[in-house]
Phi, psi and omega in degrees: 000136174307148165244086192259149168309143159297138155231080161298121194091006165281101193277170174286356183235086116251011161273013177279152026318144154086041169263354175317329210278348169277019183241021200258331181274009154289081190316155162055131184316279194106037192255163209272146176209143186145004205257151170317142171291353195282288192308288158347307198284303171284313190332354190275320179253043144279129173218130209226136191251123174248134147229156178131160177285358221248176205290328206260010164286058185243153165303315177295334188267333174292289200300344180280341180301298191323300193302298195271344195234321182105328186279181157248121166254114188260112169312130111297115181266131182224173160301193166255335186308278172356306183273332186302284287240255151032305188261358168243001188234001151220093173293294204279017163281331170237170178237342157233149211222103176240122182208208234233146196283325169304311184279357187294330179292033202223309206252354208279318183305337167317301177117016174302307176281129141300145169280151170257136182277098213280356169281341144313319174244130228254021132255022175298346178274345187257007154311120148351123172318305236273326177283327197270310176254004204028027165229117191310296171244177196304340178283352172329093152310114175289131183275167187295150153105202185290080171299151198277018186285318208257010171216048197221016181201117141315171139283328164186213196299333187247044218297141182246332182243177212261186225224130196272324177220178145351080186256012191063005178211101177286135180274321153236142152277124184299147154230334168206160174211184158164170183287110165298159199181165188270147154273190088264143170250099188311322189278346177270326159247084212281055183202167170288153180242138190227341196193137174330324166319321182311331183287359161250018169307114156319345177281341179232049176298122166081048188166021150258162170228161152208173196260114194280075159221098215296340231251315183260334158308327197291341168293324161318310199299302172310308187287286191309355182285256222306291154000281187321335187098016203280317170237137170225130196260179191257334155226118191276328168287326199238037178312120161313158172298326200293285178312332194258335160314296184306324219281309202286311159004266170329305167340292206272004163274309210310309192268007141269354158290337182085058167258027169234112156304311213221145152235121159257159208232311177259158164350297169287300178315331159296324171298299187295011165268328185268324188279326191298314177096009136335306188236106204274302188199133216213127152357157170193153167232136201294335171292351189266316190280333173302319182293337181283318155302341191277301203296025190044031184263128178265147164204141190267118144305063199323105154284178209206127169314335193283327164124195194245159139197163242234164203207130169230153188234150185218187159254135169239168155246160162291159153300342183284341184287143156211142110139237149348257168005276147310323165292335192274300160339300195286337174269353145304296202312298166326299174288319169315294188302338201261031160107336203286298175323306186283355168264356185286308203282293188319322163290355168261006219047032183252170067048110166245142191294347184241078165309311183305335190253346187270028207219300195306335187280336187240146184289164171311309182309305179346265200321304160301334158285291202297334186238322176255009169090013193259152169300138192280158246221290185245226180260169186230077194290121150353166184309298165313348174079041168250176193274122178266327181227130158311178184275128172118342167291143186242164189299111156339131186070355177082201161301166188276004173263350167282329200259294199276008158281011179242023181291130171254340116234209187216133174344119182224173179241068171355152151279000175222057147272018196244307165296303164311334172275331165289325169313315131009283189294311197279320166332295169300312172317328191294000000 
């Protein structure tokens, strides 16, 4: 294994950190206005504790709250153990918990989180299918694992288990998602890459990587079982002890053979193993091939025949929030959705659950590169605000109804994830 520095609270989005001046050409707040003046008058000395892995722990994002809403909002960036961990054993360390829709099926049973009254948020009708029904158009196939539908409802306020459709009392308001995929570096292997199989091909032995995150490698893992023809599972999110045999099996051969240079946990590590050329083809995360594009190194964010898989985030509140508070959570939650945020994330290549109001937020050229798939017009800059793709370039995967109409699972939480993590362990161990 490389020996790249440890980052703590280094998330796959905490390199957007210092990404404001690229939100800079986006006119106007988005910001929510109507509340009593009374209300209006106290909001200055509200202050709401954020925590979770997720994109809106930015600094950029506490000061634009500041700017538009008037409260402070303070952030904490954690690992995902961490944010599990956080959220079922000190409720009263946080009033918001924004984290990834597997782990809310991980903490929800505490009883930490309050359900949300979705007649309070005043873009719910224009939230993505994939959150309410887990289908982007109606002809969508729901994909295998924790899709976010299916941990994404109560029955009502005080509800403790999840809700088969739609019910007005949400357990997170979605805020982002997006499609996963193997990275590569085209110029190093100089050929098409079309399929998962490829990350155990003996041709690129000892220059694959994947990522030690167990819940989500193993679903890397899982697409490539089944590619190979190897395992065919009956849920690849929801795996038997039997099926999670096979999958690490295959695994822990391929990697006493030495076809894994690396297993990485973080951000960085995934860049420096991929910009060095250590590593050919890898686990990725899309703000990670950007950064690797900025040092001008070409690397692809592949599709694959087999499809993607996908990962979504949300907003949760405590059960502790009440009265102030709560209303300002909610004119957060409110304001989060109305564009200013989702166009900040779209720039990054993730997803916003509210496309329609984060499009007001992008220059046009943006908005046809990132979302419909068009050849860019002009230059496409990174977060840092270098040129990452010339003008003529088009989006890895095309648009966002081809890429996340091809999600094949989803981040997932096992009924044998306490056996599947061990397997895990020993597997990186082997």
């Amino acid at each position: 294994m490389s020996s790249t520095r440890k980052n703590k609270g280094l998330s796959r989005r905490s390199v957007l950190k210092g990404t404001a001046a690229t939100a800079a050409i986006a006119a106007g707040s988005g910001a929510v206005t109507g509340f009593p003046t009374v209300w209006a008058q106290n909001i200055k000395n509200v202050t709401l504790r954020q925590f979770g892995t997720g994109v809106s722990n930015l600094n950029e994002v506490a000061n634009k709250v500041k700017e538009d809403l008037g409260f402070t909002l303070e952030m904490t960036a954690l690992d995902s153990d961490s944010v599990t961990q956080r959220a079922v054993t000190q409720p009263k360390s946080f009033d918001i918990a924004d984290i990834e829709y597997w782990i809310c099926k991980k903490v929800w049973g505490a009883g930490n989180l309050q359900p949300m009254d979705t007649s309070k948020i005043k873009n719910y009708d224009k939230i993505v299918g994939i959150f309410k029904d887990g289908k982007l158009t109606p002809e969508s196939v729901i994909a295998q694992g924790t899709a976010p539908h299916t941990v994404g409802f109560v029955d009502g306020p005080d509800g403790k288990s999840f809700a088969s459709k739609e019910t007005g009392w949400m357990t997170l308001i979605p805020t982002i998602y997006n499609a996963d995929t193997l990275g590569i570096r085209p110029d190093l292997i100089g050929r098409p890459i079309e399929s998962w199989t490829e990350l155990l091909n003996p041709e690129f032995k000892g220059k694959a990587s994947i990522l030690d995150i167990s819940s989500i490698g193993i679903m890397d893992a899982a697409m490539v079982c089944e590619a190979m023809g190897e395992v065919k599972y009956g849920d690849k999110g929801n795996m038997t002890r039997e099926e999670i045999d096979k999958t690490m099996a295959i695994f822990t051969e391929a990697k006493k053979a030495g076809q894994f240079r690396a297993f990485w946990k973080t951000f960085d590590e995934s860049v420096n193993l991929m910009a060095s050329g250590e590593v050919v083809i890898q686990s990725m995360w899309s703000p990670a091939i950007t950064a690797v594009r900025s040092k001008g190194i070409p690397c692809v964010y592949q599709p694959l025949k087999e499809g993607y898989r996908s990962w979504g985030g949300g907003i949760g509140l405590s059960r502790n929030l009440k009265g102030l508070e709560l209303d300002a959570a909610y004119e957060y939650i409110n304001w989060y959705l109305s564009g200013w945020v989702g166009g900040f994330l779209m720039r990054q290549g993730y997803y916003s659950a509210v496309p329609e109001t984060s499009k007001q937020f992008m220059s046009e050229d943006e908005w046809g590169f990132w979302f419909e798939g068009k050849p860019a017009k002009g230059d496409i800059v990174n977060p840092q605000g270098k040129v990452m793709e010339k003008a003529g370039a088009v989006r890895d995967g095309g648009s966002f109804y081809e890429r996340m109409g091809s999600v094949a699972c989803w981040n997932a939480v096992m009924d044998e994830n306490k056996y599947m993590v061990r397997k895990w362990n020993e597997f990186i161990a082997a």
